[in-house]
Backbone as JSON, one array per atom type, in Angstrom:
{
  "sequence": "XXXXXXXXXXXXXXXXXXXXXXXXXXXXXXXXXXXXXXXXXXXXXXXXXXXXXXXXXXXXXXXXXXXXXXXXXXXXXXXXXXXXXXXXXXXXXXXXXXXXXXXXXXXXXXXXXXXXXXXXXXXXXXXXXXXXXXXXXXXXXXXXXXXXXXXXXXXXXXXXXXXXXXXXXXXXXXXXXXXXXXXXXXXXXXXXXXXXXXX",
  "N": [[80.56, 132.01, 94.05], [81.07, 129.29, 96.26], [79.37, 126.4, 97.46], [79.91, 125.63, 101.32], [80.99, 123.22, 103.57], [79.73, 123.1, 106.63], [78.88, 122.03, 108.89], [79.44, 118.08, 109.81], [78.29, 115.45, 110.8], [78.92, 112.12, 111.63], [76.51, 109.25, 111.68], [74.74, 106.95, 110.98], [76.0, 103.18, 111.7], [74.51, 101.0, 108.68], [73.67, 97.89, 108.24], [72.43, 96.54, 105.26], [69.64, 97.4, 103.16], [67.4, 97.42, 104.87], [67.9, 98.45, 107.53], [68.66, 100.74, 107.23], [69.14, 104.45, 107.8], [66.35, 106.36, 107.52], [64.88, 107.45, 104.26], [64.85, 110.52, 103.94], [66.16, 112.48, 103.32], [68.13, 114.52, 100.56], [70.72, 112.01, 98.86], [74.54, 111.47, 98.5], [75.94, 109.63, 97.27], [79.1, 107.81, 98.23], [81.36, 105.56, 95.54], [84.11, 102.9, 95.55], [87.45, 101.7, 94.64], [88.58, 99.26, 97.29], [91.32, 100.44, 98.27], [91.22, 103.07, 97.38], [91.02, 106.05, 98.46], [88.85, 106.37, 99.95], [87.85, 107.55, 102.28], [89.59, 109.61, 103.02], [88.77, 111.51, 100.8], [86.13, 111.41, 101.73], [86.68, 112.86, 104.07], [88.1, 115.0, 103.5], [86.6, 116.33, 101.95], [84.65, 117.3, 103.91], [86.35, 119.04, 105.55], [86.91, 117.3, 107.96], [88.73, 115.75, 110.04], [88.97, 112.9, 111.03], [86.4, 112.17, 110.6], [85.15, 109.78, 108.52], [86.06, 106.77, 108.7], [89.5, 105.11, 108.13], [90.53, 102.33, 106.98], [93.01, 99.92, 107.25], [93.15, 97.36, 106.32], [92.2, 96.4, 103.57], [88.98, 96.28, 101.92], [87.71, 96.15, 104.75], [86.13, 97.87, 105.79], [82.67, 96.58, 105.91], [80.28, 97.95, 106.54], [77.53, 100.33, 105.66], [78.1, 103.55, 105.97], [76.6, 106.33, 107.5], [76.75, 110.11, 106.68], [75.82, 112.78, 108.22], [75.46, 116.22, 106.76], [75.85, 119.56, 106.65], [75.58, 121.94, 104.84], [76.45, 125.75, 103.95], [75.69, 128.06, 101.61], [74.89, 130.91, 100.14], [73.92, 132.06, 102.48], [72.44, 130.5, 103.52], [71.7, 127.01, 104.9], [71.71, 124.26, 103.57], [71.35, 121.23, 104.23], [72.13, 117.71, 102.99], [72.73, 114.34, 103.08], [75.7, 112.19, 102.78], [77.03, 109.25, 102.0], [78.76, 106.77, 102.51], [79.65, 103.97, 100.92], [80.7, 100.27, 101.16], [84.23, 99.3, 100.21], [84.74, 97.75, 96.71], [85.91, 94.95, 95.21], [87.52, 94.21, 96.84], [89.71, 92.69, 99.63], [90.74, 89.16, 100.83], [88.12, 88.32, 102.08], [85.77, 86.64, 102.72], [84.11, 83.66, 100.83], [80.64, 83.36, 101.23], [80.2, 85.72, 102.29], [80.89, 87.55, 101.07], [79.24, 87.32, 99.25], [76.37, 87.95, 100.14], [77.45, 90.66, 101.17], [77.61, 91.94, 98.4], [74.91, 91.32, 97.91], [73.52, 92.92, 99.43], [74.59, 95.47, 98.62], [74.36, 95.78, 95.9], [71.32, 95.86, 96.27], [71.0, 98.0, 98.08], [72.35, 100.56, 96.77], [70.26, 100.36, 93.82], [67.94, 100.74, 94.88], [67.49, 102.58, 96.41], [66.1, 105.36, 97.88], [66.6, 108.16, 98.23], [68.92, 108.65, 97.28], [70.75, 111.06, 94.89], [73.49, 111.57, 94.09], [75.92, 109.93, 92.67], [79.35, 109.58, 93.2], [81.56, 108.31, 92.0], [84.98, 107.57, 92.61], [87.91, 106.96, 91.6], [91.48, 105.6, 90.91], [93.7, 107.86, 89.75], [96.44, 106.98, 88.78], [95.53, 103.93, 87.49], [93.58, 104.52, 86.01], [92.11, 102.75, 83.73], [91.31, 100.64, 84.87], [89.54, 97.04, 85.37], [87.58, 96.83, 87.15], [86.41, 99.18, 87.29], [85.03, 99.85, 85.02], [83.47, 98.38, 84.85], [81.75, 98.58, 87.03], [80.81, 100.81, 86.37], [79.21, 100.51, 83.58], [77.36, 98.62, 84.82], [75.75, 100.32, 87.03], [74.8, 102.28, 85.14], [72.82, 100.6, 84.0], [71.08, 101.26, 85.44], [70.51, 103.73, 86.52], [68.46, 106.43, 87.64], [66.89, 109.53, 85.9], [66.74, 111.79, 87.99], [69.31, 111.07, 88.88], [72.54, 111.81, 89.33], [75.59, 110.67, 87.67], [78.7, 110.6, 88.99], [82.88, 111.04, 87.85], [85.4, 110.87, 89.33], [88.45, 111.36, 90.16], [91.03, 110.16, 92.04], [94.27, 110.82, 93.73], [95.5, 112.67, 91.82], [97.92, 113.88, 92.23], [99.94, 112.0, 91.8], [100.44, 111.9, 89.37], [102.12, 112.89, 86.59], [102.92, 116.29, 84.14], [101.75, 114.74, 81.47], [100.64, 113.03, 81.97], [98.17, 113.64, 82.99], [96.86, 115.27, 81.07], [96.3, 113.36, 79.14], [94.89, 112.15, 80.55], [92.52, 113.51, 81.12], [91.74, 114.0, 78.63], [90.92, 111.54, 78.14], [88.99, 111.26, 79.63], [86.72, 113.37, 79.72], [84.71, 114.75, 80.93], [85.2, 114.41, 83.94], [86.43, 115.32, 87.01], [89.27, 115.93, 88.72], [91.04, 115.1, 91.64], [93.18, 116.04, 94.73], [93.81, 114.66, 97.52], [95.58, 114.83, 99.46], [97.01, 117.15, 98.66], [94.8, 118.58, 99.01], [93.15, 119.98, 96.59], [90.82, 120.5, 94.42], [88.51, 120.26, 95.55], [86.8, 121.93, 95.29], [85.18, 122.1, 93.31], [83.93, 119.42, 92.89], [81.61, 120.15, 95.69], [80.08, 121.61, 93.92], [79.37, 120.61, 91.75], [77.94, 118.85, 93.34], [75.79, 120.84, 94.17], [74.55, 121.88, 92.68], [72.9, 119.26, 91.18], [71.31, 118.55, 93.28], [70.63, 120.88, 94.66], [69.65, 122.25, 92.64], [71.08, 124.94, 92.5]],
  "CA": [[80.47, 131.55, 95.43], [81.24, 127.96, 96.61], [78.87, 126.19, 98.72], [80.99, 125.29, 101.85], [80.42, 122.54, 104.79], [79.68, 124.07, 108.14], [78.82, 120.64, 109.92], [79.64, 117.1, 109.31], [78.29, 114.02, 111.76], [78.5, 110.31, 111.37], [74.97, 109.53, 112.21], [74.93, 104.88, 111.87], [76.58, 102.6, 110.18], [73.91, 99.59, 108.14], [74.12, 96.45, 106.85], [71.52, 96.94, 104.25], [68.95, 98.83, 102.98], [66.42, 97.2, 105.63], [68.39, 98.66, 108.63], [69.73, 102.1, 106.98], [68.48, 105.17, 108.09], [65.09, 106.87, 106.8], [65.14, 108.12, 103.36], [64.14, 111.62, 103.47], [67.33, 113.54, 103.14], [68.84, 113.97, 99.67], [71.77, 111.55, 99.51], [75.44, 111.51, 97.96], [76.98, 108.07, 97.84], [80.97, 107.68, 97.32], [81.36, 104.15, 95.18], [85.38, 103.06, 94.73], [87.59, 100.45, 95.45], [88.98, 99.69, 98.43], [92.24, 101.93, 98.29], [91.12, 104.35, 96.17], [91.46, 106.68, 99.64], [87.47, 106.79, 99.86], [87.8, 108.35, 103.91], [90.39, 111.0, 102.65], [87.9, 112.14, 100.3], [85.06, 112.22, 102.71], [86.73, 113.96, 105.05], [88.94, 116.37, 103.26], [85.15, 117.44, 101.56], [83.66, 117.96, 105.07], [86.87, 119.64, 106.57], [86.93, 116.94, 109.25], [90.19, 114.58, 109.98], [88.56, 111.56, 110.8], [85.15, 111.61, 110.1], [85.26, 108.98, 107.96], [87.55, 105.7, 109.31], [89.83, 104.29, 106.97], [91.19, 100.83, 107.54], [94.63, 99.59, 106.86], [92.96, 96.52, 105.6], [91.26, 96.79, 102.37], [87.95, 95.57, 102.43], [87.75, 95.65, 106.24], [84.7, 98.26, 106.09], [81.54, 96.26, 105.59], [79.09, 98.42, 106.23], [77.57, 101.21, 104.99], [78.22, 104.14, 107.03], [76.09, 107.49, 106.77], [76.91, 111.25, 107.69], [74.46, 114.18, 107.77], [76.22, 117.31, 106.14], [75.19, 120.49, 106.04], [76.18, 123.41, 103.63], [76.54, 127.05, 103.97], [75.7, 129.02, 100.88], [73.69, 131.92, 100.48], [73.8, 132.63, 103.97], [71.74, 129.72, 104.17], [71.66, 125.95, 105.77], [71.08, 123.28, 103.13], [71.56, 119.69, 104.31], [72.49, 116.28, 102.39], [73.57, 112.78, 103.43], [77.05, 111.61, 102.45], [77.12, 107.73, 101.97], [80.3, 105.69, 102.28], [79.82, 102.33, 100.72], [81.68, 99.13, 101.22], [84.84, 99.17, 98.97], [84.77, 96.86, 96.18], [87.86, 94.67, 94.76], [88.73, 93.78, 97.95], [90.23, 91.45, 99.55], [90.53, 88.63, 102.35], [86.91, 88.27, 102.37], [84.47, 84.61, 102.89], [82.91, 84.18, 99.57], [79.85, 83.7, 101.85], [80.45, 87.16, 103.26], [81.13, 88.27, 99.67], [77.82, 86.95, 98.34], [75.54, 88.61, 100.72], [77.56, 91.76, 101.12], [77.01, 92.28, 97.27], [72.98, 91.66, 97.47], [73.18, 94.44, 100.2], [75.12, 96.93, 98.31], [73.19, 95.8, 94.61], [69.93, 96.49, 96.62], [70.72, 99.71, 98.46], [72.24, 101.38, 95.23], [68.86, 100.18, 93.17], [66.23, 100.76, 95.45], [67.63, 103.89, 97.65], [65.09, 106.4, 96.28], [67.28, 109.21, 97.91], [70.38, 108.8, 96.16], [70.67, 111.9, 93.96], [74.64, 111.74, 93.28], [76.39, 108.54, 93.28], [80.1, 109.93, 92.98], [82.23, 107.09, 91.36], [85.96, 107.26, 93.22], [89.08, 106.19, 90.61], [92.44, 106.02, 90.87], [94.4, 108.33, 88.41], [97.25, 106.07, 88.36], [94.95, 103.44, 86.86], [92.03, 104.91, 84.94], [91.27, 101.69, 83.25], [90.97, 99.49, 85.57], [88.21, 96.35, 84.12], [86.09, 96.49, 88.23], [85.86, 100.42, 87.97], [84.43, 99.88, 83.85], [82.09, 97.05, 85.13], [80.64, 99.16, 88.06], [80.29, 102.13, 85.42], [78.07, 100.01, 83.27], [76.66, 97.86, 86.12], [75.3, 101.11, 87.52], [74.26, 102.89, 84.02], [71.92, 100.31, 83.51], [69.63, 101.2, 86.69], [70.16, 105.42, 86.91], [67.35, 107.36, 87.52], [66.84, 110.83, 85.21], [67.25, 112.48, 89.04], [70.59, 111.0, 89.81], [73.77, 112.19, 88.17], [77.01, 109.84, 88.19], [80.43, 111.55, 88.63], [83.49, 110.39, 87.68], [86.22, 111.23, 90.19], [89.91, 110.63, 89.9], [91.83, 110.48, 93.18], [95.68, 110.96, 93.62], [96.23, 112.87, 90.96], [99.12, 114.51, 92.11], [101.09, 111.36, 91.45], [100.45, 111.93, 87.87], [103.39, 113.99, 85.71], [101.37, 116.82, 83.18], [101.59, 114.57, 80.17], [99.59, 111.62, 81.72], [97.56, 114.46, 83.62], [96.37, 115.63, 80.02], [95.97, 112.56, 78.84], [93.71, 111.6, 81.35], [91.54, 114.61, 80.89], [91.22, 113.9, 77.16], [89.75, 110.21, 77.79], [87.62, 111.31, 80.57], [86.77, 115.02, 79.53], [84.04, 114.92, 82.06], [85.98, 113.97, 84.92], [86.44, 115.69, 88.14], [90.56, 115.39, 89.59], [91.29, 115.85, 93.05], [94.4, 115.17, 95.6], [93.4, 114.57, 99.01], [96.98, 115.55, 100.48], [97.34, 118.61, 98.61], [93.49, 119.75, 98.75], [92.89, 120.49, 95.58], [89.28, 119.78, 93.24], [87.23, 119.7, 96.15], [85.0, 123.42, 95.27], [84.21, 121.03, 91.75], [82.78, 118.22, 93.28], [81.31, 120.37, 96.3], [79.7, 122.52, 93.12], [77.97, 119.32, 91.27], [76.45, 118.36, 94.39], [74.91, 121.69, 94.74], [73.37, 122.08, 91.14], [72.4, 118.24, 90.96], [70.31, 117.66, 94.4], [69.34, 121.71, 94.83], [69.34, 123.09, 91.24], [72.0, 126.26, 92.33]],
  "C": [[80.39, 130.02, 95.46], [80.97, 127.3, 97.54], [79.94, 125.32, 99.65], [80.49, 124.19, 102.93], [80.9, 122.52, 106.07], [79.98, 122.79, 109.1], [78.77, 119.42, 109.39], [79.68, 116.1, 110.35], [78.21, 112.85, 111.22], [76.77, 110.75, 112.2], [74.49, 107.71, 112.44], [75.41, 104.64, 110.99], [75.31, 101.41, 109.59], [74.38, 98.91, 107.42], [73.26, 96.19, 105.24], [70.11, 97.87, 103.64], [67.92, 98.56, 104.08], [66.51, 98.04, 106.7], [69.18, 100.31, 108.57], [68.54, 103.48, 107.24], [66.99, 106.02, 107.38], [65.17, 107.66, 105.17], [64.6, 109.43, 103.08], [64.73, 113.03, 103.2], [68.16, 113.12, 101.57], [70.56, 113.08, 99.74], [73.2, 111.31, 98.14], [76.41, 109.97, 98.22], [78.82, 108.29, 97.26], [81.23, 105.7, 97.17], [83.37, 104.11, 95.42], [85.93, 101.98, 95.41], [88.48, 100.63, 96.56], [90.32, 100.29, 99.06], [92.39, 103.04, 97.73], [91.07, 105.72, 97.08], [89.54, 107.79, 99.55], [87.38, 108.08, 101.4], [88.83, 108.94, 103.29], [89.83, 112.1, 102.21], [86.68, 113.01, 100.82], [85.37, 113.15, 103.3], [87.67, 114.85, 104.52], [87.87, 117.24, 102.34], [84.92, 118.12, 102.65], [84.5, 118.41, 105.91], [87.04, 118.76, 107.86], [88.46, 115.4, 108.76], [89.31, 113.24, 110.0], [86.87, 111.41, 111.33], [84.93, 110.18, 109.89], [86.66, 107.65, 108.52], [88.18, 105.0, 108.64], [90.43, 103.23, 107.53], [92.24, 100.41, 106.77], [94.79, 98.06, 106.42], [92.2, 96.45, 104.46], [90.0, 95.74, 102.74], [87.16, 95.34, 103.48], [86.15, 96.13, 106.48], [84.14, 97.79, 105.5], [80.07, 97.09, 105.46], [78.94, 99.5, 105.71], [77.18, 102.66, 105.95], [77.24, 105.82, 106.25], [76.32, 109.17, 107.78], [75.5, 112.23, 106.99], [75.56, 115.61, 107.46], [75.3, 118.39, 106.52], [76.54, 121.61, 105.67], [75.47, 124.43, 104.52], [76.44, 127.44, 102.58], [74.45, 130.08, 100.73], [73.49, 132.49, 101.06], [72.57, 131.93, 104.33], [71.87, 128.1, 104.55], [71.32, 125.16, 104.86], [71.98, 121.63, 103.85], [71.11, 118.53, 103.06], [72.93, 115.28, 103.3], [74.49, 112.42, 102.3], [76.9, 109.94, 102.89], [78.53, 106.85, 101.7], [79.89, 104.58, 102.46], [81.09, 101.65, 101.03], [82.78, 99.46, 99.74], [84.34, 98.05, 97.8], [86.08, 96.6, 95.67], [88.4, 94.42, 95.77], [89.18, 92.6, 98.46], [89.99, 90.5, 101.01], [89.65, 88.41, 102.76], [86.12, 86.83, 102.01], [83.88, 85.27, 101.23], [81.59, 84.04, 100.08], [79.48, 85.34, 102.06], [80.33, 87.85, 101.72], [79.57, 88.71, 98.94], [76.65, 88.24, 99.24], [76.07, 90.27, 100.9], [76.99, 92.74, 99.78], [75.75, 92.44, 96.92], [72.93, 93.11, 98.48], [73.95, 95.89, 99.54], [74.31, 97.46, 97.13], [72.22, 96.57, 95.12], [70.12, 97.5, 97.0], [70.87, 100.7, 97.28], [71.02, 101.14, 94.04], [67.71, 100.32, 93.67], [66.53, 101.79, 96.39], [66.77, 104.85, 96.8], [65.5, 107.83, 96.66], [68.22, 109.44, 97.72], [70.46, 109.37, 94.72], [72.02, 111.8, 93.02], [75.32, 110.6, 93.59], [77.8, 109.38, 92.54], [81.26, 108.47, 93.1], [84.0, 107.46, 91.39], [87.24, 106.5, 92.42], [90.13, 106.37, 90.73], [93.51, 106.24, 89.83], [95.31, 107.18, 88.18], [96.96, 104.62, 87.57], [93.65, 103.36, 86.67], [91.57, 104.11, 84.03], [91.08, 100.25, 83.7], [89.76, 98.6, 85.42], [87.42, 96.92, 85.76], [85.78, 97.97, 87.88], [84.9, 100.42, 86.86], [83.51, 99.4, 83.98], [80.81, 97.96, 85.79], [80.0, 100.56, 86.98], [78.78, 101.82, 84.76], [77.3, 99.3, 83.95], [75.2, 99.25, 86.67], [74.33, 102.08, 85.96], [73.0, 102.13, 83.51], [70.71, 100.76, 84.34], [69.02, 102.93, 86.73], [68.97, 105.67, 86.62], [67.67, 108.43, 86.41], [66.88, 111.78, 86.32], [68.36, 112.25, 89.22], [72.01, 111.73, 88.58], [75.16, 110.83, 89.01], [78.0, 110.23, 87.28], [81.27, 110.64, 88.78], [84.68, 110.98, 88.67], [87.4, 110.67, 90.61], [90.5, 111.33, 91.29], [93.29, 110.4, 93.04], [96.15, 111.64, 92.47], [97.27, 113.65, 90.99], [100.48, 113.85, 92.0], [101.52, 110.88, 90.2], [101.74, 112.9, 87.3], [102.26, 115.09, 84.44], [101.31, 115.9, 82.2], [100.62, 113.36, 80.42], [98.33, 112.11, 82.75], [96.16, 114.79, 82.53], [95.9, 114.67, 79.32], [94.62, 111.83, 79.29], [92.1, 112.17, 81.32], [90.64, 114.36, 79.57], [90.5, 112.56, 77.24], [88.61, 110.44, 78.4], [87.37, 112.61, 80.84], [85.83, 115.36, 80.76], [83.72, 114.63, 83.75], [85.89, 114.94, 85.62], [88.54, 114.77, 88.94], [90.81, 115.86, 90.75], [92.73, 115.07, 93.77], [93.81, 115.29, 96.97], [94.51, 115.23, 99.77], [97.43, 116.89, 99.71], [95.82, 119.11, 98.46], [93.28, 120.26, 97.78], [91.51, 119.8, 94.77], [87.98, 119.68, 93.77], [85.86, 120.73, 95.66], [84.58, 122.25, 94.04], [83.26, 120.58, 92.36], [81.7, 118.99, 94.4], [80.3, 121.08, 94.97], [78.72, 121.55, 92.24], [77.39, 119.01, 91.74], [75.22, 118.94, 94.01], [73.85, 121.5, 93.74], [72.64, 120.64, 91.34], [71.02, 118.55, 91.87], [69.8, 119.51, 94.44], [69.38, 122.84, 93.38], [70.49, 124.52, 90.94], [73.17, 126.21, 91.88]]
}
C-alpha cells in the first residue's frame, strides 16, 4: 500500500526563518537548482496543477513558500509540511540580494528543528554538476540523526537506458522520477512515510 495525498494547500510564503510559519508539523523541504523543475515535482507529488508556481525566470522565487499536505494511508489522515526553497545557481540576482538571501536559506536549513526530509532535486542530464556536490557536502556537515537526505533525479525520461544505468550505478541510492510522464513518485511518497512516521 502507497501512502497517497488527499489534500494539498499553500499556507505563506517567508523570507526567513524569523517570519516562517510555526514549527510543529513534520517538514519535507525540496533543495535544487533553479530549473531543475522543483514546482513540477511538488505538484505532480500532491496531484495538484499549480500548487506550486514556477517562474519562467530562474531564480525569480525568493522566498520560501510552505504547503500543508495531508496523506491517506491506513484509512487514516497523517499530515506533513512540504517546503519549497529558493532555487540555487541562479541567475540575474543583486549580489546584495544574493548575500542575504543565502544567510536566510543557510539559517532556515540549520536551525529548522522540523525538517525531517530534505529531498535534494538533480537533473539526470547532469548528475555531476560541482553546485549540486557542494550543497551535498554543505548540507552533510549539519544533518541531524532524525533527518534523512534524498537524492532525486528529475527528467529522467530524457535519458536513453545506457546513461539510465549508468546513472543508477553512481548513485545506487537514488530515487528517478519524470514529472511529464508521472513516474517515481510512490518511491519518494514511500521515504517520506518511513522517515517522518516510521511506516
Amino acid at each position: 500500500m502507497i501512502p497517497r495525498v488527499v489534500n494539498a494547500d499553500f499556507i505563506k510564503s517567508a523570507q526567513a526563518l524569523g517570519d516562517s510559519v510555526e514549527d510543529t508539523v513534520s517538514e519535507v523541504v525540496f533543495l535544487g537548482r533553479s530549473n531543475v523543475g522543483k514546482s513540477s515535482t511538488i505538484n505532480g507529488l500532491t496531484n495538484r496543477k499549480k500548487l506550486a508556481k514556477s517562474s519562467s525566470t530562474p531564480g525569480k522565487t525568493q522566498l520560501i513558500n510552505f504547503f500543508d499536505i495531508r496523506y491517506k494511508y491506513s484509512d487514516r489522515d497523517w499530515n506533513i509540511r512540504f517546503v519549497d526553497l529558493p532555487g540555487f545557481g541562479y541567475a540575474k540576482v543583486s549580489k546584495d540580494l544574493k548575500s542575504i538571501w543565502q544567510k536566510n536559506l543557510v539559517e532556515f536549513i540549520k536551525h529548522r528543528v522540523s525538517i525531517r526530509v530534505f529531498i535534494h532535486l538533480r537533473d539526470a542530464r547532469h548528475p555531476n554538476a560541482q553546485i549540486d556536490k557542494d550543497v551535498e557536502e554543505y548540507v552533510s556537515k549539519f544533518i541531524r540523526g532524525d533527518q534523512l537526505y534524498l537524492t532525486v533525479f528529475t527528467k529522467i525520461d530524457k535519458l536513453n537506458q545506457k546513461e539510465r544505468t549508468a546513472l543508477k550505478k553512481k548513485f545506487p541510492n537514488s530515487i528517478t522520477i519524470s514529472n511529464s510522464k508521472r513516474n517515481g513518485y510512490d518511491r519518494v511518497h514511500s521515504e517520506i512515510f518511513k522517515q517522518i512516521f516510521g511506516v
